[in-house]
C-alpha positions in Angstrom: -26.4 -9.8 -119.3 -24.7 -9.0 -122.4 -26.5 -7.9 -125.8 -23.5 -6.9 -127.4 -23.3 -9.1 -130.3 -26.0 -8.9 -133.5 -29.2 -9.0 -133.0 -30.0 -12.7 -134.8 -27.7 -13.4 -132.3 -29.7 -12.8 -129.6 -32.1 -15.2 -127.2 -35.8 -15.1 -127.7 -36.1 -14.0 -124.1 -33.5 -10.7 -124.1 -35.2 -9.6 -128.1 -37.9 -9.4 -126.2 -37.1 -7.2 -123.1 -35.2 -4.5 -125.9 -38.9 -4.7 -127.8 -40.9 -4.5 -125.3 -39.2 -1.2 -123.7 -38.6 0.0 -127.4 -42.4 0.2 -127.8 -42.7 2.0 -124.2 -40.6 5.0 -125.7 -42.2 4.9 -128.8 -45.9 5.2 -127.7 -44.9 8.4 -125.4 -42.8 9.6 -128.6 -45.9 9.3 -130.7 -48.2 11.8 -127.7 -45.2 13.7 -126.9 -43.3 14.5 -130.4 -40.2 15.7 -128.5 -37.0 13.8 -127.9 -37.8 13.8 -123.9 -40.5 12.0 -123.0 -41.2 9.9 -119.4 -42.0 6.4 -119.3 -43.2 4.1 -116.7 -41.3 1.2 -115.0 -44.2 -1.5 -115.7 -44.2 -1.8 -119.3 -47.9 -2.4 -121.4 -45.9 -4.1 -124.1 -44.2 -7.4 -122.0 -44.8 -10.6 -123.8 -46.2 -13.6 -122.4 -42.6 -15.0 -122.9 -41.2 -12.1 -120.3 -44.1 -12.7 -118.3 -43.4 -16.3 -117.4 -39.5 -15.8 -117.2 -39.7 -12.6 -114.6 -41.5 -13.4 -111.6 -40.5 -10.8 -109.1 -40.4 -7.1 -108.9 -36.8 -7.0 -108.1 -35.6 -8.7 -111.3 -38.0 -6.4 -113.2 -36.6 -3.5 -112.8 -33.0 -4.7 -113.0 -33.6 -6.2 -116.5 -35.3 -2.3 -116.9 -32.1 -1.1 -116.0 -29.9 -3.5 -117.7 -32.0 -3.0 -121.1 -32.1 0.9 -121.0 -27.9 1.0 -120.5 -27.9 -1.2 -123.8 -29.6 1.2 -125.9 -27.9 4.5 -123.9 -24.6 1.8 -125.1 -25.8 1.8 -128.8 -26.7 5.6 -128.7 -30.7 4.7 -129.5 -31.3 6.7 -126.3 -28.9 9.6 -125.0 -29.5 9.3 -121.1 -31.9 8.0 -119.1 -32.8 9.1 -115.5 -35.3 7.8 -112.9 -37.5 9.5 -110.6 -40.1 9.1 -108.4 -41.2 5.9 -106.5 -39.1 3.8 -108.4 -39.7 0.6 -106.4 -43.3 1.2 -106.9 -45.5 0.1 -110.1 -46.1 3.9 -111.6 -42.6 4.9 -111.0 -41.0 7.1 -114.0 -37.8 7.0 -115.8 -36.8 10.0 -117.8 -35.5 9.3 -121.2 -33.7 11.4 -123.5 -34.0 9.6 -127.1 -31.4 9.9 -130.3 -34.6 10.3 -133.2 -33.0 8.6 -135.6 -31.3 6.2 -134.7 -34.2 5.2 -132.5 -36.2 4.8 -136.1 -33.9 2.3 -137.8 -33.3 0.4 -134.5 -36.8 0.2 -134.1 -37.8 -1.4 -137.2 -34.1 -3.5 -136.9 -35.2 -5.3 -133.3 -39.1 -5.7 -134.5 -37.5 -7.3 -137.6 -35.2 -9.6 -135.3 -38.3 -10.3 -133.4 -40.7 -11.8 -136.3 -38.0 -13.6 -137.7 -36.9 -15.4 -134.4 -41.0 -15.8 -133.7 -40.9 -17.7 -137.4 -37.6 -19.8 -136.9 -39.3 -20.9 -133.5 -42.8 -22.0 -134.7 -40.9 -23.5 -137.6 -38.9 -25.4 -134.8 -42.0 -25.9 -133.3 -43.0 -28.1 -136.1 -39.9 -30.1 -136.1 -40.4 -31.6 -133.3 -41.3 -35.2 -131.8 -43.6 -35.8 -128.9 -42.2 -38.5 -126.9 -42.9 -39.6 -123.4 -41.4 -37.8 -120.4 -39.2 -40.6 -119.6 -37.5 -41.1 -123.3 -33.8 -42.0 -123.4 -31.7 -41.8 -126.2 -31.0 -45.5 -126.1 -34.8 -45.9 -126.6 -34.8 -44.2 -130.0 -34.1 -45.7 -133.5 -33.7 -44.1 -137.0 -33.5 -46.5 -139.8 -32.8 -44.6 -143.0 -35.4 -45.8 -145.6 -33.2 -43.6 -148.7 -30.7 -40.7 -148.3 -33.9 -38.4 -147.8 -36.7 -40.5 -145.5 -36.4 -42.1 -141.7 -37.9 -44.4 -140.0 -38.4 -42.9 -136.9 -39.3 -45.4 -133.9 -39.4 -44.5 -129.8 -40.7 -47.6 -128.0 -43.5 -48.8 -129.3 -44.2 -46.2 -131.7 -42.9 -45.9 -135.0 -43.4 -43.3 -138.0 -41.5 -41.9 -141.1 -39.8 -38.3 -141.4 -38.0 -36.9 -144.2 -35.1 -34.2 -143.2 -37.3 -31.2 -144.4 -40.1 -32.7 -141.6 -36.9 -33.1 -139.4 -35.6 -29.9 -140.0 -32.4 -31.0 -141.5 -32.9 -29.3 -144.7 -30.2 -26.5 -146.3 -32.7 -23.7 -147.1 -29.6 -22.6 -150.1 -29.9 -25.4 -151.6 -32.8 -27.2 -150.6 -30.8 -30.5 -149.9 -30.3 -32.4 -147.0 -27.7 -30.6 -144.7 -24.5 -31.4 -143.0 -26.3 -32.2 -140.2 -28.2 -35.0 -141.9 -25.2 -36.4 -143.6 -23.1 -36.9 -140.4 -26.6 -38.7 -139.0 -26.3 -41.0 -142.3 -22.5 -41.3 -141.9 -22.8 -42.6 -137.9 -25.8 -44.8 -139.7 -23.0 -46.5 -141.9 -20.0 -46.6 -139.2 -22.3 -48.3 -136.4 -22.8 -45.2 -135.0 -18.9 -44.4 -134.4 -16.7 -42.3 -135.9 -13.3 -41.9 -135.0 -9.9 -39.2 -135.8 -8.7 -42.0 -137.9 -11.9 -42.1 -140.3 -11.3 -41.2 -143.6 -14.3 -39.3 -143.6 -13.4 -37.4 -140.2 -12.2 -33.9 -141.5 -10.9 -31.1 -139.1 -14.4 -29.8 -138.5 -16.2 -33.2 -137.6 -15.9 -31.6 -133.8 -18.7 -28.6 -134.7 -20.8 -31.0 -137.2 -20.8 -33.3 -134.2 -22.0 -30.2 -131.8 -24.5 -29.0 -134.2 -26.3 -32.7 -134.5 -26.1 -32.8 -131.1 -28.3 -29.8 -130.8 -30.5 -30.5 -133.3 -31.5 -33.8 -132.1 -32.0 -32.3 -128.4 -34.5 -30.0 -130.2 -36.5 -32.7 -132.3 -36.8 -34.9 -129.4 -36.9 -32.7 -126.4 -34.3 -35.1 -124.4 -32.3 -32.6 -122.4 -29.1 -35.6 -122.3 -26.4 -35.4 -124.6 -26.9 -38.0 -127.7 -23.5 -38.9 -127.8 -21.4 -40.6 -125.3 -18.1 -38.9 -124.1 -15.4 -39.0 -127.0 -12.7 -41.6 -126.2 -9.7 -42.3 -128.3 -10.7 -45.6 -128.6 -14.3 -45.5 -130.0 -14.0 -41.7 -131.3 -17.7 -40.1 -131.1 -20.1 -42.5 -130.3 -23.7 -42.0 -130.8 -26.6 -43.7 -128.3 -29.6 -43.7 -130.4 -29.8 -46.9 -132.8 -28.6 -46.2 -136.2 -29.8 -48.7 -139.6 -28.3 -47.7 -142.6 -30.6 -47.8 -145.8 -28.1 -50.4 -147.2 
């Protein structure tokens, strides 16, 4: 597991494990008010998120030990030793914390924490609830204007606008590049090729990006797009209708 990279970075799942053992040594920093201080190998702080992902003692403690060489990596702790029944649940692990840089990481991965806990309900409310057995084929977005949808999945049918959709630029408050590559497929019958006019060097990652975005809206775990040929360029599988 790697958590070298910045902390927005990060999964929802590993922000978690670095929280939930930062709160450990900061509870026995609070009693003890000494840079050494003891903590225990179950933790009083895992989330219901860690909860459902680690099911077995065995993975437990390795993602202890995995999380504890990060911050020894980082320098937020200077060592850590274990001791005692560690395969048991009140086994100890030493730990010899750096004060302050242990402060400012603290408040760093809580602030990584709320803001990926926000980004998620916002997601949250992005979403679509379709039927189990929804295929992309099934779906179809008619544009009603460059801002509002049409939005129907077999028999059901609603409208969105891209803020609803979660296609909005928060900059500018405008419909993103995301939303305009949607409306371009709309007008190209849902192909676009190297040889479009509107194809630029980047239509590759706008491509990737939708493609992610619409897996999160709709929940549909397939790719939205068929694989790219040279003869039909990127071609998308939900029914597009331009607005005119």
């Amino acid at each position: 597991m790697n958590y070298l990279y910045p902390l927005a970075d990060l999964s929802q799942l590993n922000i978690d494990k670095i929280l939930s053992l930062i709160k450990d040594i900061d509870e026995k920093l609070q009693l003890a008010n000494k840079p050494k201080i003891y903590i225990h190998w179950k933790s009083r702080y895992d989330t219901e998120l860690l909860r459902n992902k680690i099911h077995n003692e065995e993975d437990y403690r390795q993602t202890r030990f995995e999380t504890l060489g990060y911050l020894e990596s980082i320098n937020v702790i200077k060592e850590y030793r274990t001791h005692g029944l560690i395969y048991e649940e009140m086994g100890l692990i030493d730990v010899v914390v750096n004060i302050n840089r242990f402060k400012k990481f603290k408040e760093e991965i809580q602030k990584s924490y709320d803001e990926k806990i926000a980004t998620n309900k916002i997601n949250d409310l992005n979403k679509i609830d379709v039927p189990d057995d929804t295929k992309w084929e099934d779906v179809k977005i008619k544009f009603i204007d460059g801002l509002t949808v049409k939005l129907t999945i077999k028999d059901k049918a609603f409208d969105k606008d891209f803020r609803e959709l979660g296609f909005e630029d928060k900059r500018q408050h405008k419909p993103n590049l995301q939303w305009k590559l949607l409306e371009l497929l709309a007008h190209k019958k849902g192909e676009l090729s190297w040889e479009d006019s509107e194809a630029t060097d980047k239509v590759k990652q706008k491509k990737h990006n939708l493609s992610k975005k619409l897996k999160e809206i709709f929940g549909i775990n397939d790719d939205p797009f068929y694989p790219y040929s040279t003869k039909t360029g990127y071609q998308i599988k939900i029914t597009l209708i331009p607005y005119y």
